[in-house]
C-alpha positions in Angstrom: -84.2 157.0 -94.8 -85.7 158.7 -92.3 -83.5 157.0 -89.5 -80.7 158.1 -91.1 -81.4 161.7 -91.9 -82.4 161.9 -88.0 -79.2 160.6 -87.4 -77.1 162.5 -89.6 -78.5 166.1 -88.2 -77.9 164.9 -85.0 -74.3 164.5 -85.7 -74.3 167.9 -87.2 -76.1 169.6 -84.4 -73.4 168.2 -82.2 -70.0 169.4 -84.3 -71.4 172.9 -84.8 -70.0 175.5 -83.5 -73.1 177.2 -82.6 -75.0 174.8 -80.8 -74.1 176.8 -77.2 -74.4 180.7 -78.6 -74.9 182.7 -75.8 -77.3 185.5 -76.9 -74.7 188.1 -77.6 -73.3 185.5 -80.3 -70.4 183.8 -78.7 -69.7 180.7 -76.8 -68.7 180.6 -73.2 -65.7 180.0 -73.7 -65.5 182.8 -76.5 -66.5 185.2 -74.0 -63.5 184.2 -71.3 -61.0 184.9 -73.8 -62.6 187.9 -74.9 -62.8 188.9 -71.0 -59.0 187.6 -70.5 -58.0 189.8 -73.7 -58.7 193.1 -72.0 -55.0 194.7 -71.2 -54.1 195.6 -68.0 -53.3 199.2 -67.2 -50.1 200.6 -68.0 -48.2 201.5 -64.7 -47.2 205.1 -64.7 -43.8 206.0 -63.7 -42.2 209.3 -62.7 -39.0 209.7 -63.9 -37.2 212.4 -61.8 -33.8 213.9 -63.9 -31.0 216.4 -62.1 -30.0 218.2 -65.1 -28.0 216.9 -67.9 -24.4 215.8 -68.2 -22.7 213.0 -65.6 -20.5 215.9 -64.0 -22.9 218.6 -63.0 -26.4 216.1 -63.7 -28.1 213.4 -65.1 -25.5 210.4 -66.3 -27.6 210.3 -70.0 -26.5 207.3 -70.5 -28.3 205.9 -67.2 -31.7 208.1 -67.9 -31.6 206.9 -71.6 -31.3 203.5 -70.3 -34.5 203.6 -67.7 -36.1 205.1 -70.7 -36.1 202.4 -73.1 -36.7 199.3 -70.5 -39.5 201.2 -68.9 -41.1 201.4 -73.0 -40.2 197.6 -73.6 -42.6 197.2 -70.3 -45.4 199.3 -71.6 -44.7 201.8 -69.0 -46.0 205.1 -69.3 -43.4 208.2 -68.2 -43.6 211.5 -67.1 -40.1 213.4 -66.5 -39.9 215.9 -63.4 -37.0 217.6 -62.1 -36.7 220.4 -59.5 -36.5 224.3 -60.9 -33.4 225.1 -59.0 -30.2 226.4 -60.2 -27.4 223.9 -60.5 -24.4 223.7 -57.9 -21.9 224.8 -60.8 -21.7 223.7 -64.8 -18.7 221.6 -65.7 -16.8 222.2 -68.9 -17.0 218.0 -69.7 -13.8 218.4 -71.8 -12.1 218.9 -69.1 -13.8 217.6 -65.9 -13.3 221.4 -64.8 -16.0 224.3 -63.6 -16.9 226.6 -66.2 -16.3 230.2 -64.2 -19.0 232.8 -64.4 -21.6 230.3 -65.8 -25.0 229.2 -64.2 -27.6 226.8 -65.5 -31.0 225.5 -64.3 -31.6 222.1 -63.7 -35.3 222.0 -65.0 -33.9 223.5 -67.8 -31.1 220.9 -68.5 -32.8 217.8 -68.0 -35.2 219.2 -70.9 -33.3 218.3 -73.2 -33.2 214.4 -72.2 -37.0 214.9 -72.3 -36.8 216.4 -75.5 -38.9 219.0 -73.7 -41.4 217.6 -72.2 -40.6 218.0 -69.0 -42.6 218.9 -65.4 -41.5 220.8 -62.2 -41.0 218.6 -59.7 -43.1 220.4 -57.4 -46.1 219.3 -59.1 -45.7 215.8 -58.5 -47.7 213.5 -56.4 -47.2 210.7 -55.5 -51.5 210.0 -56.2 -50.6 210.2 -59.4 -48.3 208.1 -60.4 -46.9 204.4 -59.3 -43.8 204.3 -59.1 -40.9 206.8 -59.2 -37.3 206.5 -60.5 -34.0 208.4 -59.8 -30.6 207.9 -62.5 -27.5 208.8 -61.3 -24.8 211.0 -62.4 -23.0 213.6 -60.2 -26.3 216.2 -60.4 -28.1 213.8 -57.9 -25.0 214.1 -55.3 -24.9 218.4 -56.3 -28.2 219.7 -57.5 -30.9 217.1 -55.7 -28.9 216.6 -52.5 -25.5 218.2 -51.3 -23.9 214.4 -50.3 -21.1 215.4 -53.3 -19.9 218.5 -50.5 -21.5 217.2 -47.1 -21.5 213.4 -47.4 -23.2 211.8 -44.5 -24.2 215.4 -43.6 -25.9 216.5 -46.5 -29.2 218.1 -47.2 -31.7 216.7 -50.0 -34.1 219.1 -51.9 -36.7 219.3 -50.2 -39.3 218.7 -53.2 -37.2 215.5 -53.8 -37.3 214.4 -49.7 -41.3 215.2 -50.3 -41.2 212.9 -53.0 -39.3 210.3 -51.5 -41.4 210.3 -48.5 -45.2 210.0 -50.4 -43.8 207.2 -52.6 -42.3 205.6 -49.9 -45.6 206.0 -47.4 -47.7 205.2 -50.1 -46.1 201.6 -51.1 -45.4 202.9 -54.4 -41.8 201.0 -55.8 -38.8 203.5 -55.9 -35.8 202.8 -58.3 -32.6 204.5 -57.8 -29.6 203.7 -59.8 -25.9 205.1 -59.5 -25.2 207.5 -56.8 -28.4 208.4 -56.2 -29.2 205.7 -53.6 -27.5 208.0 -51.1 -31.2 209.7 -51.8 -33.3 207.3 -50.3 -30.6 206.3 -47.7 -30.5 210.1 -46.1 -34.6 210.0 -46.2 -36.0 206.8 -45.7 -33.5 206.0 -42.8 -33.1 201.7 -42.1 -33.6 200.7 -46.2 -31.6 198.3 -48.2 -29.8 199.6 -51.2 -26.7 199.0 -53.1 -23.9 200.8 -54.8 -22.1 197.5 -56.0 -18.9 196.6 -54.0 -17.5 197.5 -51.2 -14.0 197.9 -52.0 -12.1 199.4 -55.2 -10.7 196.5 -56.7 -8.1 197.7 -58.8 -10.2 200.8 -60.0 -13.5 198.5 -61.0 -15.3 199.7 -58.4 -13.9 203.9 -58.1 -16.8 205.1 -55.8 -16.8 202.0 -53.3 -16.4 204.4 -50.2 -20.1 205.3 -50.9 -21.2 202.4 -48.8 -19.6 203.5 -46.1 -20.8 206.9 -46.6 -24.7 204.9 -46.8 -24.0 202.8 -43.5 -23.4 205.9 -41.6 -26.5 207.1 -43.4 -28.0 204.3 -41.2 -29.3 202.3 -44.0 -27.8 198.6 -45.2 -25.6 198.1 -47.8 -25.8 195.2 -50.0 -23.2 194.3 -52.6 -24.1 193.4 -55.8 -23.0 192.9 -59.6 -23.5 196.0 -62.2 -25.0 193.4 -63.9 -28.2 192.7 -60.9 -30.5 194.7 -58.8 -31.1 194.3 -55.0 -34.8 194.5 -54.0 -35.7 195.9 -50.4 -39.3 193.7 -50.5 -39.7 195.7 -47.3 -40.1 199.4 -48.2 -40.2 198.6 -52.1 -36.7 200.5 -52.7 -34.9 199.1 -56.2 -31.3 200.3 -56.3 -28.8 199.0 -59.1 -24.6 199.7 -58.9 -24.9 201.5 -63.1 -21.9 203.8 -63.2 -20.7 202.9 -60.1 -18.4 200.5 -61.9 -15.8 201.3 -64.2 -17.0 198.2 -67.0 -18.4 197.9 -70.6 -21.7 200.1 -71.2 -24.0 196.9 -72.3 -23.4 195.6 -68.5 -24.8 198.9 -67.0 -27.5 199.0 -69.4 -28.6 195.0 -68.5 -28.0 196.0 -64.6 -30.4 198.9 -65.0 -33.0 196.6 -66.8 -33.0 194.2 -63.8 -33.9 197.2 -61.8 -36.8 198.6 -64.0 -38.6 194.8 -64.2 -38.3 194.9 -60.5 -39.6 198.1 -60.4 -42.5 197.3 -62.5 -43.1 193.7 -61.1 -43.9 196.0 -57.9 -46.2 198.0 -59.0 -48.5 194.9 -60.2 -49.4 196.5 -63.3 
């Protein structure tokens, strides 16, 4: 008997789950998973508007878009835009200029931030690790002049800073719409994309951008709505979004592929 109760509490000792405790109460292997388990830091994005409204600002469609893929990657946001006047408000009825009227663009793009919204002057890059720029006709007229002075133009000079401190800093830019002409006036020899190259039929409206971003000295590359080109180099994400006359849901899956990439760069 007392062979076999030796041998039966050896077997016991064996299966138990205790037998390699670590002081603090778990097993090795208990303590890896626990380590493993931690989340990683959220990577915090700027998300820099040009007022609201595709004529005279931000296209809302585009900003709502970043918005929601940057939540489904656990991205954490802070909205900036400059507090400068806008180049003119457009009555969006009519795709006209509303005489006699003025508006802010710090102002406007509040109300895609539902208000919480931050100068643009106060951001650093330091801060943050990643930036990203929608389109709509406000990055072309109140963060740059390119809609008036194409090749020529002048970009805000809090936006250029911005540009430049991401940009010097390694920190992933995203740009999406028109507002790659931003990047390709300040960050001169990048890779970006508008989409196509020619108008096909209307698909593609705005096609003579890429010529406009050549002479701009930078390279185009044409893609889909639907994808993102990566510039691996200088961490530039630029996606074709309105620049294509197509079905909303394709804008909003091309302007995903730009925010994984965006994230996938920061490595957060």
């Amino acid at each position: 008997m007392a062979a076999v109760r030796a041998l039966v509490a050896s077997r016991l000792a064996a299966a138990s789950p205790f037998t390699s405790l670590s002081p603090g109460g778990r097993t090795p292997s208990q303590r890896a998973a626990l380590h493993l388990s931690v989340p990683r830091p959220a990577a915090r994005v700027a998300l820099v508007l040009s007022g609201c409204g595709v004529y005279d600002g931000t296209e809302i469609h585009e900003a709502s878009a970043i918005l929601v893929h940057l939540s489904r990657g656990g991205a954490e946001v802070q909205i900036f835009a400059p507090d400068v006047p806008q180049m003119h408000v457009i009555d969006h009825t009519k795709g006209q200029p509303s005489e006699g009227e003025s508006r802010n663009v710090l102002t406007e793009s509040a109300r895609i931030a539902r208000g919480k919204i931050t100068d643009l002057a106060n951001l650093s890059a330091a801060n943050y690790d990643a930036a990203i720029f929608p389109g709509g006709f406000g990055a072309a007229k109140n963060l740059s002049t390119f809609a008036v002075d194409g090749k020529d133009c002048k970009v805000n000079k809090e936006v250029e800073r911005v540009l430049k401190e991401f940009h010097q800093a390694g920190k992933p830019i995203g740009l999406c719409c028109i507002a790659p002409v931003l990047a390709a006036k300040v960050l001169r020899g990048i890779e970006v994309t508008v989409g196509h190259e020619q108008e096909e039929g209307g698909k593609w409206p705005y096609a003579g951008t890429a010529e406009a971003i050549k002479a701009l000295g930078a390279k185009h590359c044409v893609k889909e709505v639907v994808e993102a080109h990566v510039d691996q180099k200088n961490k530039v994400v630029t996606t074709p979004a309105f620049m294509c006359e197509t079905a909303l849901h394709y804008i909003h899956d091309g302007i995903g592929a730009m925010v994984r990439k965006v994230l996938e760069l920061t490595g957060k």
